[in-house]
C-alpha positions in Angstrom: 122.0 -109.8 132.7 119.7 -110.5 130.1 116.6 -112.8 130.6 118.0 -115.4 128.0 120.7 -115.4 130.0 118.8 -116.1 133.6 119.5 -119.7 135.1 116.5 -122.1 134.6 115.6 -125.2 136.9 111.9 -127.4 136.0 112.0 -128.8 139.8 111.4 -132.3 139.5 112.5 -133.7 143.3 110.8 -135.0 145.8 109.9 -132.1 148.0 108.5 -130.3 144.8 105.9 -133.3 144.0 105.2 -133.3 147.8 104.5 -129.5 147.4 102.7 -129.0 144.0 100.2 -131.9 145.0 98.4 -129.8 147.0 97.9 -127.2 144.0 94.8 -128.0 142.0 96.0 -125.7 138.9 99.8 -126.6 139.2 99.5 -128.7 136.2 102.5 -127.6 134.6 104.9 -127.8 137.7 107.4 -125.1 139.5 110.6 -123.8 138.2 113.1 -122.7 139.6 114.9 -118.6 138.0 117.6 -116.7 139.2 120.5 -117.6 141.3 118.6 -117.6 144.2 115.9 -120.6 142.5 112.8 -118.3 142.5 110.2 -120.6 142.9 107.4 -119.8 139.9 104.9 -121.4 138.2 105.9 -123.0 135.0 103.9 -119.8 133.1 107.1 -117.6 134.2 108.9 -119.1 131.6 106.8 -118.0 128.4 105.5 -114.8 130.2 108.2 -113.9 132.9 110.4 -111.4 130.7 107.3 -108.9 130.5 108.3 -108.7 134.4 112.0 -108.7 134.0 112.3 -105.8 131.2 109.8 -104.0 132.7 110.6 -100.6 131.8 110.2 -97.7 135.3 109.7 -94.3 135.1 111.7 -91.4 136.9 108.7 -90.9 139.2 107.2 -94.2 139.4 107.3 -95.6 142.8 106.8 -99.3 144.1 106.0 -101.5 147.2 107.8 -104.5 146.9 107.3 -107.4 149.6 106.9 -110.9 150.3 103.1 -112.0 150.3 101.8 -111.6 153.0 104.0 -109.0 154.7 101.4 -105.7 154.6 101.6 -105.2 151.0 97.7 -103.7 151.0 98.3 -101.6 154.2 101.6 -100.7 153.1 100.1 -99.4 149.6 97.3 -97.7 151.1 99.4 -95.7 153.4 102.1 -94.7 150.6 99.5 -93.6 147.8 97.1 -91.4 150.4 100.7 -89.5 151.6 102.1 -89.1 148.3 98.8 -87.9 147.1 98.0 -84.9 149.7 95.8 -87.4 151.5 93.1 -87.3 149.0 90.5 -89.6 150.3 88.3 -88.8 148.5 90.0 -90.5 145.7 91.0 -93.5 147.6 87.3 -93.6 148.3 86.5 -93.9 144.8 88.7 -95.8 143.3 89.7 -99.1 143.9 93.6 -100.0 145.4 94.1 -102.2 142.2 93.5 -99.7 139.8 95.8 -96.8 142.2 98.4 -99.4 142.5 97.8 -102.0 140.5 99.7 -105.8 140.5 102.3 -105.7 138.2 103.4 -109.7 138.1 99.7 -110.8 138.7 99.2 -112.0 135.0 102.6 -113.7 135.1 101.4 -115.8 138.6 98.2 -117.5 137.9 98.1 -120.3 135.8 95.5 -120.0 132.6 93.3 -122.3 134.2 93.1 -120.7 137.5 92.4 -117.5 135.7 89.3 -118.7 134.2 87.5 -118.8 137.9 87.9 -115.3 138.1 85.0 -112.8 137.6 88.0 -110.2 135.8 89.4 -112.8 133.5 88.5 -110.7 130.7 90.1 -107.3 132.4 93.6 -106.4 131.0 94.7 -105.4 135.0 94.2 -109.5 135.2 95.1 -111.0 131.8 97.6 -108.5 130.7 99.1 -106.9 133.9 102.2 -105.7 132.4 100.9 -103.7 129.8 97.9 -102.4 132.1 100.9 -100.9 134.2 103.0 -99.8 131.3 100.0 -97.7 130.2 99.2 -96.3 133.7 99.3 -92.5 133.7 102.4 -90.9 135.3 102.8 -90.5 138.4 102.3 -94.7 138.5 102.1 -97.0 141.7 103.0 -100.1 141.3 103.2 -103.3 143.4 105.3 -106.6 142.7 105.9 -109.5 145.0 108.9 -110.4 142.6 112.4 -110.4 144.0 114.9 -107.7 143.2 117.3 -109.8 141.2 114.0 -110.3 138.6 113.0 -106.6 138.8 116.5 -105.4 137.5 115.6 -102.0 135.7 113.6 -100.8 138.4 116.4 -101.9 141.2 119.0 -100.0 139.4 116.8 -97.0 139.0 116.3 -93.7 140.8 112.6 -94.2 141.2 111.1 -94.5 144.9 110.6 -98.1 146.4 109.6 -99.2 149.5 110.2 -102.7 150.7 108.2 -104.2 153.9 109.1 -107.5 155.4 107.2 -109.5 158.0 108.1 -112.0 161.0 108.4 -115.4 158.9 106.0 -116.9 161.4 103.0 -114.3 161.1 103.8 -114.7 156.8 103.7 -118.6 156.9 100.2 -118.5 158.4 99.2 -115.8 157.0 99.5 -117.4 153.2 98.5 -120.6 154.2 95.2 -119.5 155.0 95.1 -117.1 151.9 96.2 -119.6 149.7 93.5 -122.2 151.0 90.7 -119.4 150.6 91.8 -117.9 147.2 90.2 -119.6 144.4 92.8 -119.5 141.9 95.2 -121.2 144.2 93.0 -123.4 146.4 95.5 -125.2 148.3 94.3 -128.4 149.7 97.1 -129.5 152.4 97.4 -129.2 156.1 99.7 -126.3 157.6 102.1 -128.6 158.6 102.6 -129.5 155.4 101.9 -126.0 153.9 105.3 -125.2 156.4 107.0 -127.9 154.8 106.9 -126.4 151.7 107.4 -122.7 152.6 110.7 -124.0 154.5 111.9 -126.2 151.3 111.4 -122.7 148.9 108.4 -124.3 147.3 106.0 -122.0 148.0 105.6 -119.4 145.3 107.9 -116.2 145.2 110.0 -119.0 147.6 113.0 -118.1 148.9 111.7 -116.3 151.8 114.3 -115.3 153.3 116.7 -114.8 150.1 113.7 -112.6 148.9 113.9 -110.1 152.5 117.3 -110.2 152.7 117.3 -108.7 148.8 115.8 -105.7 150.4 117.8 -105.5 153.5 120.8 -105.1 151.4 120.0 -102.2 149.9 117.7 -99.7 152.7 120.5 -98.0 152.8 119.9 -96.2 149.3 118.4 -92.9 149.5 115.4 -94.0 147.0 114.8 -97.2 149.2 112.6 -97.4 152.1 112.7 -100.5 153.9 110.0 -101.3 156.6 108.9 -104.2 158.9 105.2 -104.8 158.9 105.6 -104.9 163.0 106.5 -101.2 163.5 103.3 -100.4 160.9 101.5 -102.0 163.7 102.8 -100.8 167.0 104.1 -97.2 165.7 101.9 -96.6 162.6 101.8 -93.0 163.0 105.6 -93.2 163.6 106.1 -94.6 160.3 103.3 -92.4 158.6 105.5 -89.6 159.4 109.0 -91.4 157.9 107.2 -91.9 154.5 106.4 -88.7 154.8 110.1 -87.8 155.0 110.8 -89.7 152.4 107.9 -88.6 149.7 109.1 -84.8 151.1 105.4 -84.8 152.7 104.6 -82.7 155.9 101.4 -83.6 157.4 100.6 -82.4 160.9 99.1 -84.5 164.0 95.1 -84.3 162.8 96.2 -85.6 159.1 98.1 -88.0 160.7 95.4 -89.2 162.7 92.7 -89.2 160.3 95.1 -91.5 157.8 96.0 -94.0 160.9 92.1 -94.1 161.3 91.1 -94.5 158.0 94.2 -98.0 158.3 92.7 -99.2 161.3 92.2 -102.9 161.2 88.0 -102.8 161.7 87.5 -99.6 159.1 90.5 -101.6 156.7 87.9 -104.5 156.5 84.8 -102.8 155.3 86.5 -100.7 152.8 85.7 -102.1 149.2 88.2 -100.0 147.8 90.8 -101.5 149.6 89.7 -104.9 150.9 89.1 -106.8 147.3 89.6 -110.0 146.5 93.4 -110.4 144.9 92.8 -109.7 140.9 89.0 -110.2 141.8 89.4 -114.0 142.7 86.4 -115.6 144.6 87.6 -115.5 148.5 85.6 -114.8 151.8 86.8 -111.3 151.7 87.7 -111.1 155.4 90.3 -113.5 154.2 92.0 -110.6 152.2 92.3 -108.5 154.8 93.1 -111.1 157.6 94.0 -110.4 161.0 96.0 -107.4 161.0 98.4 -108.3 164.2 101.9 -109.7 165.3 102.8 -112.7 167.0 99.5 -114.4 165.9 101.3 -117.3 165.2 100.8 -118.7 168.3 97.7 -120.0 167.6 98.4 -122.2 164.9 101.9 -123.6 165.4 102.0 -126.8 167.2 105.0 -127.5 169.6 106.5 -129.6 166.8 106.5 -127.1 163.9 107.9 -124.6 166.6 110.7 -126.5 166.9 111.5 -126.9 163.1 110.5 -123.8 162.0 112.9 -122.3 164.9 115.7 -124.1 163.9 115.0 -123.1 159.9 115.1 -119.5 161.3 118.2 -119.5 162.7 120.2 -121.3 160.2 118.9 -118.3 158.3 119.7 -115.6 160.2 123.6 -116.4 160.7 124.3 -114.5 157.7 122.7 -111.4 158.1 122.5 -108.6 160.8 118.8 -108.5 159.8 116.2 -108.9 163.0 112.9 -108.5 163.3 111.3 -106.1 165.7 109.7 -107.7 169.2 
């Protein structure tokens, strides 16, 4: 399908005003792309078939998630083991130029973009073609769906996909959006839940957006990973990307790479733990928490209740589950 051809929605109901209210630089409203009803910023319209023509290469290879999911573990791990565990590159040179963003230009609004301190860097204003004129091999990250990343789906190239516990990913972009400060959200949790259960939270729907990737770990150039195993097993799953990047790295590499991801050394590496695009956060905000189930401490008995109930009527479809 063609981008002319993708279905377009302005969302003008209730729970979008309720939603967008919150967002200072929203100006222009949330639409609605796909079959699914991406939810997007208005800017998608104008700039959004940059994203969805986006030509990949033979050898390119992508991490593709949900925000908030382990994207920057996720890419840190992938590019030391497909790169002979070179840190002394990673050490060097910073995660977003390795793996840079490839929708980040498309994301935030014109206004919002001003506030950051790389407005004038093409990796910021001009994401696409900063990735399109990466050197080969490339590393790429998206937070865009399948269904709007159609050349690279249908491709041979490598991608690995990491989903996330809906619970630990709520929290974890409420607090990033509410830090960030091209987003600053302004609303309460409960009402930042609201939203992310009504698909109005950006790169909304959740759950259409894992199940995208679920569908398809079965291909032999897909990976699919839950962010829970990368935290109870990571040298487990160290050692299946290595399978899959054709990698063999014994017990003391493995080691020194599940070191160099641990949580406290993750934090204090300025290669790694940036604000997103360069946008003005408390940087321990970028790199949040690093565990499961911390939920817990945020959810009140009431959004429990709602949020369980959204989950299941979610999960009757799919043989998808989470890990404990």
């Amino acid at each position: 399908m063609s981008f002319k051809n993708l279905k377009f929605e302005i969302f003008k109901d209730e729970k979008t005003a309720e939603a967008i209210k919150h967002y200072p630089y929203c100006l222009r409203g949330l639409v609605g792309v796909g079959e699914k009803k991406w939810c997007l910023p208005h800017k998608f319209l104008t700039l959004g078939e940059e994203v969805y023509n986006f030509e990949p290469r033979p050898d390119d290879t992508y991490v593709i998630t949900f925000p908030r999911s382990g994207t920057t573990l996720t890419q840190e791990l992938i590019w030391l083991v497909a790169n002979d565990m070179n840190f002394d590159e990673a050490g060097r040179t910073s995660l977003l130029d390795r793996f840079p963003f490839l929708d980040i230009s498309v994301i935030i609004e014109d206004e919002a973009l001003e506030k950051t301190p790389m407005k004038n860097e093409q990796k910021m204003n001009d994401s696409v073609k900063f990735v399109q004129e990466r050197p080969s091999p490339r590393f790429i990250k998206s937070h865009m769906p399948f269904e709007l990343l159609p050349k690279v789906v249908n491709s041979d190239c490598k991608i690995i996909y990491v989903a996330r516990n809906p619970k630990d990913v709520v929290v974890s972009w409420y607090y990033f959006q509410k830090e960030i400060e091209v987003v600053k959200y302004n609303g309460n949790f409960e009402q930042f839940c609201d939203g992310f259960m009504n698909d109005r939270t950006l790169y909304s729907p959740y759950w259409e957006h894992v199940k995208e990737g679920w569908a398809n770990r079965h291909r032999p150039n897909i990976l699919f990973l839950f962010y829970e195993d990368l935290i109870k097993d990571l040298p487990g799953c160290i050692r299946k990307v290595g399978v899959f990047f054709e990698k063999n790295y014994d017990d003391e590499q493995i080691t020194k790479l599940v070191d160099h991801l641990g949580i406290k050394k993750f934090r204090e590496n300025k290669m790694v733990n940036f604000p997103s695009g360069g946008a003005k956060m408390n940087t321990s905000m970028f790199i949040r928490k690093g565990v499961v189930d911390g939920w817990r401490e945020d959810f009140t008995p009431e959004i429990e209740i709602k949020f369980n109930k959204w989950v299941a009527d979610n999960m009757k479809d799919t043989d998808l589950i989470f890990p404990c």
